[in-house]
PAZAPA-4460 file (N, C-alpha, C; in steps of 0.05 Angstrom, whole numbers, plus 32768, in hexadecimal, padded with zeros to 4 digits):
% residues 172
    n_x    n_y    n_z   ca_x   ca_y   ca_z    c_x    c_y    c_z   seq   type   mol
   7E80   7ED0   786D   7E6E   7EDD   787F   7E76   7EFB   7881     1      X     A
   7E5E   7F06   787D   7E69   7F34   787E   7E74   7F3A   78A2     2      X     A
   7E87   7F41   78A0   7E8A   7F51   78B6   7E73   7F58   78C5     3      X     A
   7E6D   7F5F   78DC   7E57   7F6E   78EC   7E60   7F87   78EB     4      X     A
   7E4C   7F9A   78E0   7E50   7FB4   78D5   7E5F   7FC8   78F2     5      X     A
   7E50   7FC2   790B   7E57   7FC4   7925   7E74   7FC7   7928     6      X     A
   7E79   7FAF   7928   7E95   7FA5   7932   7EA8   7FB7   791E     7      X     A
   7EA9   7FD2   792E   7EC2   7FE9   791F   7EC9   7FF5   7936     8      X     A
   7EE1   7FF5   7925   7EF6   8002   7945   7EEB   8027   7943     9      X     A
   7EE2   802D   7935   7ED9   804C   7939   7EC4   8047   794E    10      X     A
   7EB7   803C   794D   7E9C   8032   7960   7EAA   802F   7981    11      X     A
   7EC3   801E   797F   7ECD   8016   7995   7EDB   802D   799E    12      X     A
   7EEE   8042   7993   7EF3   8057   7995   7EE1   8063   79AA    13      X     A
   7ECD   806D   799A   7EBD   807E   79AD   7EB3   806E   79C8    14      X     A
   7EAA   8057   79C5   7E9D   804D   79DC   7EB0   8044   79F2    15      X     A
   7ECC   804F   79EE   7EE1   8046   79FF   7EE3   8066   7A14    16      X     A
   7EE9   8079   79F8   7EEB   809B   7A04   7ECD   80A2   7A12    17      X     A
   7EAF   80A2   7A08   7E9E   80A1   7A21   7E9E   8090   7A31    18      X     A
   7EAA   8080   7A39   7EAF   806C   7A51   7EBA   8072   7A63    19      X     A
   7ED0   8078   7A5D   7EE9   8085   7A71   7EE1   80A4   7A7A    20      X     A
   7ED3   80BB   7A5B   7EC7   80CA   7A67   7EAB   80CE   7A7B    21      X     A
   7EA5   80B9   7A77   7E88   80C1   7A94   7E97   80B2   7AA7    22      X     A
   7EAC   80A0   7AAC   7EB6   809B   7AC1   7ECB   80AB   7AC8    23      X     A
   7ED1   80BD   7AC6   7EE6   80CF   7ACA   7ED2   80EB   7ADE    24      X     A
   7EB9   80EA   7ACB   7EA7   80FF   7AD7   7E9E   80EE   7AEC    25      X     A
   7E91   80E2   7AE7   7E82   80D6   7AFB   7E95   80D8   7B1A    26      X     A
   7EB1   80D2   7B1F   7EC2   80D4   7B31   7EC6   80F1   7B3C    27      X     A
   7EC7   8102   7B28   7ECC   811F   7B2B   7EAD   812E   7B3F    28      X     A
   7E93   811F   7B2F   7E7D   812E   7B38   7E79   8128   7B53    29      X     A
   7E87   8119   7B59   7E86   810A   7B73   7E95   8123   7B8C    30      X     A
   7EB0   8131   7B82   7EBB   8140   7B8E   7EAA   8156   7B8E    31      X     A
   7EAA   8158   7B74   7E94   8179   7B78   7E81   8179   7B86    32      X     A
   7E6F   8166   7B87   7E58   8164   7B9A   7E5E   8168   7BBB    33      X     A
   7E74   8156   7BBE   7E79   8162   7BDA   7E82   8175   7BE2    34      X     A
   7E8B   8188   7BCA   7E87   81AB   7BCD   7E74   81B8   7BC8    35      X     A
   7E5E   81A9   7BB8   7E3F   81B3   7BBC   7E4A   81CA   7BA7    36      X     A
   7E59   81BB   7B91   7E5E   81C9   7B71   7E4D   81B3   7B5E    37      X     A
   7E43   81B9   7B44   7E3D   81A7   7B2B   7E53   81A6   7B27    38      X     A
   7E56   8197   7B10   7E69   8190   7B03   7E70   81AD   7AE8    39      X     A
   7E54   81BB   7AE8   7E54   81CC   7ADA   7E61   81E8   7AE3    40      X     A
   7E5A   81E0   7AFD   7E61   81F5   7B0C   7E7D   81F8   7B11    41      X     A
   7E88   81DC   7B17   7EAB   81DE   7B19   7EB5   81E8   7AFC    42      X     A
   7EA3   81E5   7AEE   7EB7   81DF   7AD4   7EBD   8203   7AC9    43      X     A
   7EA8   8211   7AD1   7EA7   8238   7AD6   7EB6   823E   7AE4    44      X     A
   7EBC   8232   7AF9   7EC6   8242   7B0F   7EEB   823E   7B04    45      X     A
   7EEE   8220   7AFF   7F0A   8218   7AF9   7F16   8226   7ADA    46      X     A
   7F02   822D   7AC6   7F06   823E   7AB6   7F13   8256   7ABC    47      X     A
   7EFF   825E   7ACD   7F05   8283   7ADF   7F18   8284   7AE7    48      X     A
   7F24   8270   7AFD   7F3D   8273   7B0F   7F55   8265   7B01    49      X     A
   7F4C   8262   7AE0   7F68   8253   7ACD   7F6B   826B   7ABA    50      X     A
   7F59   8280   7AC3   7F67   8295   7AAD   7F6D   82B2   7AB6    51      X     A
   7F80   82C4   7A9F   7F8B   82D7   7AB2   7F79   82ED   7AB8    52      X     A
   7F7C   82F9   7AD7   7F6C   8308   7AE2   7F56   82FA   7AEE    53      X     A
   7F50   82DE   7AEE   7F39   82D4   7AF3   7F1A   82D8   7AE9    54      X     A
   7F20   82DE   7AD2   7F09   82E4   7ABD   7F09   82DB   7AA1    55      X     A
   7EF7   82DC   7A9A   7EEA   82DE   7A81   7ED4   82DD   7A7A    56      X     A
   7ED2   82F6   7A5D   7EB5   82F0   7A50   7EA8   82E0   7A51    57      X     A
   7E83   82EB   7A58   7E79   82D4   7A55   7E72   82C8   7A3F    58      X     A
   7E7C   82D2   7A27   7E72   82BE   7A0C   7E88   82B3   7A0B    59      X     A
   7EA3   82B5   7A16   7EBC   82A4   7A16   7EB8   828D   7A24    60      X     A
   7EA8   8295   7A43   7EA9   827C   7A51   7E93   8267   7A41    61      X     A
   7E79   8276   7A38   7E75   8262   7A2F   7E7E   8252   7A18    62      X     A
   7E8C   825D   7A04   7E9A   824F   79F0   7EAB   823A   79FE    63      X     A
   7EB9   8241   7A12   7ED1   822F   7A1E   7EBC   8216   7A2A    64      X     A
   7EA5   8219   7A33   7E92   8208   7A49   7E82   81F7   7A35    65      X     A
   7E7A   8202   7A16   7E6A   81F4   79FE   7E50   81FB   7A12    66      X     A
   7E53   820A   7A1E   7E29   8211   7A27   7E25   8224   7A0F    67      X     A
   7E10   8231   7A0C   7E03   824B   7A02   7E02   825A   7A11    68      X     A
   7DFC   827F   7A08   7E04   828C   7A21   7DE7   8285   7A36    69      X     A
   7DDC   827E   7A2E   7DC6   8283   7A41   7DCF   8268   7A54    70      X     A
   7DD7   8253   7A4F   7DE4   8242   7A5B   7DF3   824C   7A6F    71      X     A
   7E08   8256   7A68   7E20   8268   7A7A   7E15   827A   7A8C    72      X     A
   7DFA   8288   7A80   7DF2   8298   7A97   7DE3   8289   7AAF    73      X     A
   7DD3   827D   7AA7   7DC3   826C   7ABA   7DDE   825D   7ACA    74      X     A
   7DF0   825B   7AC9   7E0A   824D   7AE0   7E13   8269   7AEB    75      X     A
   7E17   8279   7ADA   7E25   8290   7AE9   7E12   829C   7AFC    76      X     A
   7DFB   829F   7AF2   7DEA   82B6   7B08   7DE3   829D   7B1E    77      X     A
   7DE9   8286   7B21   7DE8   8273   7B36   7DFE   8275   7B4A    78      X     A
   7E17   826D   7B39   7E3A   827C   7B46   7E39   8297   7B4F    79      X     A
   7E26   82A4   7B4A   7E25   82BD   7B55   7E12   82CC   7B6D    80      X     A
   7DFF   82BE   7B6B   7DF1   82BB   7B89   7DF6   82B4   7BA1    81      X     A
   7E0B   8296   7B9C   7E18   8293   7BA7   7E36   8298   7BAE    82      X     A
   7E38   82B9   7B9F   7E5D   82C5   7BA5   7E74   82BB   7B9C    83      X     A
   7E6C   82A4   7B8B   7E81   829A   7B83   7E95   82A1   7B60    84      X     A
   7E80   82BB   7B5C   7E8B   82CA   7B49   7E74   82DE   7B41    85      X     A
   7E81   82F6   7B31   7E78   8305   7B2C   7E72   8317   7B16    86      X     A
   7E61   8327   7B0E   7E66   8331   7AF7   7E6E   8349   7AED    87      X     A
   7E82   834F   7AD9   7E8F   8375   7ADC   7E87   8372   7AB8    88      X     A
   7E81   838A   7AB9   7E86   839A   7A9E   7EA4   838D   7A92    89      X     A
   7EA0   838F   7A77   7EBE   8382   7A6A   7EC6   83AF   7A69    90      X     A
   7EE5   83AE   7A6D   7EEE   83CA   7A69   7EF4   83C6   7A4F    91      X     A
   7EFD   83B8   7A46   7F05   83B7   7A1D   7EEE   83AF   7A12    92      X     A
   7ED1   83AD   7A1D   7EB0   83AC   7A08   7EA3   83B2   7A18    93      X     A
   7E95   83C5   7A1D   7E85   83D4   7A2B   7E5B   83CD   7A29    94      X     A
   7E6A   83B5   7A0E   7E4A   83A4   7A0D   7E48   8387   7A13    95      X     A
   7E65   837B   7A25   7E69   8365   7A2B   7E73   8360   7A44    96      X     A
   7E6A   8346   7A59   7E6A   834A   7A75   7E7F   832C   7A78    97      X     A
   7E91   833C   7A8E   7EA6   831E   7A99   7E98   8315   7AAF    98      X     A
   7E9F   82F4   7AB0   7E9B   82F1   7AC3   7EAE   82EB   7AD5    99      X     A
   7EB1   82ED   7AEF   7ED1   82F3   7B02   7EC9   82DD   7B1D   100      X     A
   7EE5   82D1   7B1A   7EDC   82C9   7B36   7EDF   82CD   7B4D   101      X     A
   7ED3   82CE   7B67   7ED3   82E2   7B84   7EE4   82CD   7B90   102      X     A
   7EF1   82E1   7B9F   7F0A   82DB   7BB4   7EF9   82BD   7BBE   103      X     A
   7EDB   82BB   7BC7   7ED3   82A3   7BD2   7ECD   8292   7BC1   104      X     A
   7EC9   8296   7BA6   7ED0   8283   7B93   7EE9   826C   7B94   105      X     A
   7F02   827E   7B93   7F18   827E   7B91   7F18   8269   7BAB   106      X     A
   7F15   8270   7BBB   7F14   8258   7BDD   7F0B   8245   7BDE   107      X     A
   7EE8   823E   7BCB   7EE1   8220   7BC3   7EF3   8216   7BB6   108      X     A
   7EFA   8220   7B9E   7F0A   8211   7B8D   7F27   8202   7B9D   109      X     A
   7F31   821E   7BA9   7F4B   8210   7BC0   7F40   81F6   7BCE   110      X     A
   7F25   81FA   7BD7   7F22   81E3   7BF1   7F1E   81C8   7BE1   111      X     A
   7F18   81CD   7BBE   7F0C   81B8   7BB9   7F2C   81AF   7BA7   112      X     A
   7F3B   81BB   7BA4   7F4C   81B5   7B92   7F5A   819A   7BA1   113      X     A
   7F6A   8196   7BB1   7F7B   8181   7BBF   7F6B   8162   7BB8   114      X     A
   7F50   8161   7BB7   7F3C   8145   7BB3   7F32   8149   7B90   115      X     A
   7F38   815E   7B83   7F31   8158   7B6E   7F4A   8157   7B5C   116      X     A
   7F60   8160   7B63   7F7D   8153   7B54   7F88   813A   7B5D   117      X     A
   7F7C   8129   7B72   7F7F   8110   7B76   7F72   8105   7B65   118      X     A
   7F54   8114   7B66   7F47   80F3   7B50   7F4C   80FB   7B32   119      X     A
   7F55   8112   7B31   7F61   8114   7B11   7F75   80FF   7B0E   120      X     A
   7F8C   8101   7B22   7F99   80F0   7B1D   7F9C   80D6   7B1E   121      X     A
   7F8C   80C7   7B34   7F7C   80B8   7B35   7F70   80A4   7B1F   122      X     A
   7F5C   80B2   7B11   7F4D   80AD   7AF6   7F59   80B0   7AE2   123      X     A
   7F6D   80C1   7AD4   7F75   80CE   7ABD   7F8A   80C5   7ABA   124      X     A
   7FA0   80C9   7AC8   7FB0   80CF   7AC8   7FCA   80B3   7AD2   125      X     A
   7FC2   80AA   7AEA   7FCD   808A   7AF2   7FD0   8077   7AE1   126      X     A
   7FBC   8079   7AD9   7FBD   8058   7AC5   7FC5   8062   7AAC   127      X     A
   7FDC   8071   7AA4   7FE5   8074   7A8B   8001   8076   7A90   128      X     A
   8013   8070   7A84   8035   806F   7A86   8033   808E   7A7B   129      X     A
   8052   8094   7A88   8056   80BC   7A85   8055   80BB   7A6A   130      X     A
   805A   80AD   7A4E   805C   80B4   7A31   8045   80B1   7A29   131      X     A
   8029   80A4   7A3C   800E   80A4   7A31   8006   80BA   7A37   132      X     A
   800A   80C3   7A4C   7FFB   80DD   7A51   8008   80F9   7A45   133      X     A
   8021   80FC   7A3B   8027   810C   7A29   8012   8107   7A07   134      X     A
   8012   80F0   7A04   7FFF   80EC   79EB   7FE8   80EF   79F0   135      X     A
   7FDE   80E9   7A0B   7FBA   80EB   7A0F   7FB8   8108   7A16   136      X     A
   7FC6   811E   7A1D   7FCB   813E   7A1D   7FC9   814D   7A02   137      X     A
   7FD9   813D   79F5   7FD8   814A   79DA   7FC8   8140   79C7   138      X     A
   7FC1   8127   79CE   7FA1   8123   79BF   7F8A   8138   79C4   139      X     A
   7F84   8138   79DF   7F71   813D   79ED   7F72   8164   79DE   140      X     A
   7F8C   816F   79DE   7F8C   8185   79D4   7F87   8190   79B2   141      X     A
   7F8A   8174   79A4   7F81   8172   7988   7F67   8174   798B   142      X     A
   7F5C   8163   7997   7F38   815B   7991   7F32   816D   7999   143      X     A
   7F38   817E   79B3   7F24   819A   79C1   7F2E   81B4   79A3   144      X     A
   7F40   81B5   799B   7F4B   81C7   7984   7F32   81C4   796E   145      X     A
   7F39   81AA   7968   7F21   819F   7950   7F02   81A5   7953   146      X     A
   7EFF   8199   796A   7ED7   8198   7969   7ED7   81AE   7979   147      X     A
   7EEB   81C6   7988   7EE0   81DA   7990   7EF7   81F4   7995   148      X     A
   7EF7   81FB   7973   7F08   820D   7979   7F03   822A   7989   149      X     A
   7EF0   8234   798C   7EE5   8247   799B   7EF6   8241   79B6   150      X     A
   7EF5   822A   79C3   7EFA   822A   79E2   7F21   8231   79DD   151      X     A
   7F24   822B   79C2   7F44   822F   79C2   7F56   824A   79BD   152      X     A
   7F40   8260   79B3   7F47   8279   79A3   7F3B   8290   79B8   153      X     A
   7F2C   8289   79CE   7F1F   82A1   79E0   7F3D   82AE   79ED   154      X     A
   7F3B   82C2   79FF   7F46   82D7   7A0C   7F3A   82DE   7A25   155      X     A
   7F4A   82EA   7A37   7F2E   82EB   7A54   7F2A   830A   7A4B   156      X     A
   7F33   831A   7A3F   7F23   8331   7A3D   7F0F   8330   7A1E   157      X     A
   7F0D   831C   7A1B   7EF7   831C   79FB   7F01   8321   79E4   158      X     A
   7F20   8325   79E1   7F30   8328   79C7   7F34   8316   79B6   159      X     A
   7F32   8313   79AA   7F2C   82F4   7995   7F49   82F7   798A   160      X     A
   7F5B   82DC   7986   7F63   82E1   7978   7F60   82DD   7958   161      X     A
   7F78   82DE   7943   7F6B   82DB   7924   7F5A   82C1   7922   162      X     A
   7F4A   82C2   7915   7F38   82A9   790E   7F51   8293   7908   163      X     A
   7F4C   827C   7908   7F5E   826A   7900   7F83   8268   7908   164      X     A
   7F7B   8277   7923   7F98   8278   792D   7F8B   8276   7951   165      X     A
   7F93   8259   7955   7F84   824F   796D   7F99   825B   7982   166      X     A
   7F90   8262   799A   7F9E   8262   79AF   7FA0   824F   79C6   167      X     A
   7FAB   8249   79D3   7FAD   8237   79E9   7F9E   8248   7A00   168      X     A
   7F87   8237   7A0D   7F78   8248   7A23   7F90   824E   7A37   169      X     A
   7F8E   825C   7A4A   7FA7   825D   7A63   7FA8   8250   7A70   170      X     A
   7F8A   8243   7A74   7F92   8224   7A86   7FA2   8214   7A82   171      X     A
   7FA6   8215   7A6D   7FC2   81FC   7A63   7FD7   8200   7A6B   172      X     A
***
């Protein structure tokens, strides 16, 4: 009798990693909401306040976010109505705009941080022994390298480094 073409552990692979990933979000969107953030929205703001000066380009952020810029703008000019960041001229490209985040940015994120590093840890992080989560870190830093090196090679002032010489975002 043939194998069932199905029954492959690459198949199981993935349907294990989107599992855990929409339940991981699904927990998280839960916090943001009760800060009356998206999930898209945390994910800009925690960019901003993980890099130095509290900025970066917006074709960086969106490389780091996988939106398009028009993507990134439609969140930013939203985050920005509501003060929670802003936009400056870049001083090293004078045809490219940062986006920064405002001192009251900086205060959601504080109020929301204490309930959303519980359920990180919580979700992510608990149910793995300390030598899994050194391996699920450095996986997780392969795959984002691999399917998106852009989010690995940006700069918060727009300086690229050499092509094919990835950088570690500062969040890390």
């Amino acid at each position: 009798m043939a194998k069932d073409p199905f029954d492959d552990p690459r198949l199981t692979a993935l349907g294990l990693f989107v599992e855990a990933h929409d339940g991981v979000l699904g927990e998280l969107a839960a916090v943001h909401a009760h800060y009356n953030l998206s999930g898209a929205d945390a994910g800009v703001l925690m960019r901003l306040v993980r890099s130095p000066g509290r900025r970066l380009r917006m074709t960086d952020l969106a490389a780091q976010t996988d939106l398009s810029t028009s993507g990134i703008t439609r969140i930013v000019d939203r985050l920005e109505r509501r003060g929670l960041v802003r936009r400056e001229l870049s001083p090293n490209d004078r045809r490219s705009w940062l986006a920064v985040l405002t001192d009251t940015g900086y205060q959601r994120l504080r109020t929301e941080l204490r309930p959303l590093l519980a359920t990180i840890q919580r979700t992510l992080l608990d149910p793995l022994a300390d030598a899994q989560r050194d391996t699920f870190l450095q996986a997780l830093r392969t795959l984002r390298d691999t399917l998106r090196p852009a989010a690995a090679r940006v700069t918060p002032t727009g300086d690229h480094n050499a092509p094919g010489k990835p950088r570690r975002h500062p969040a890390e």
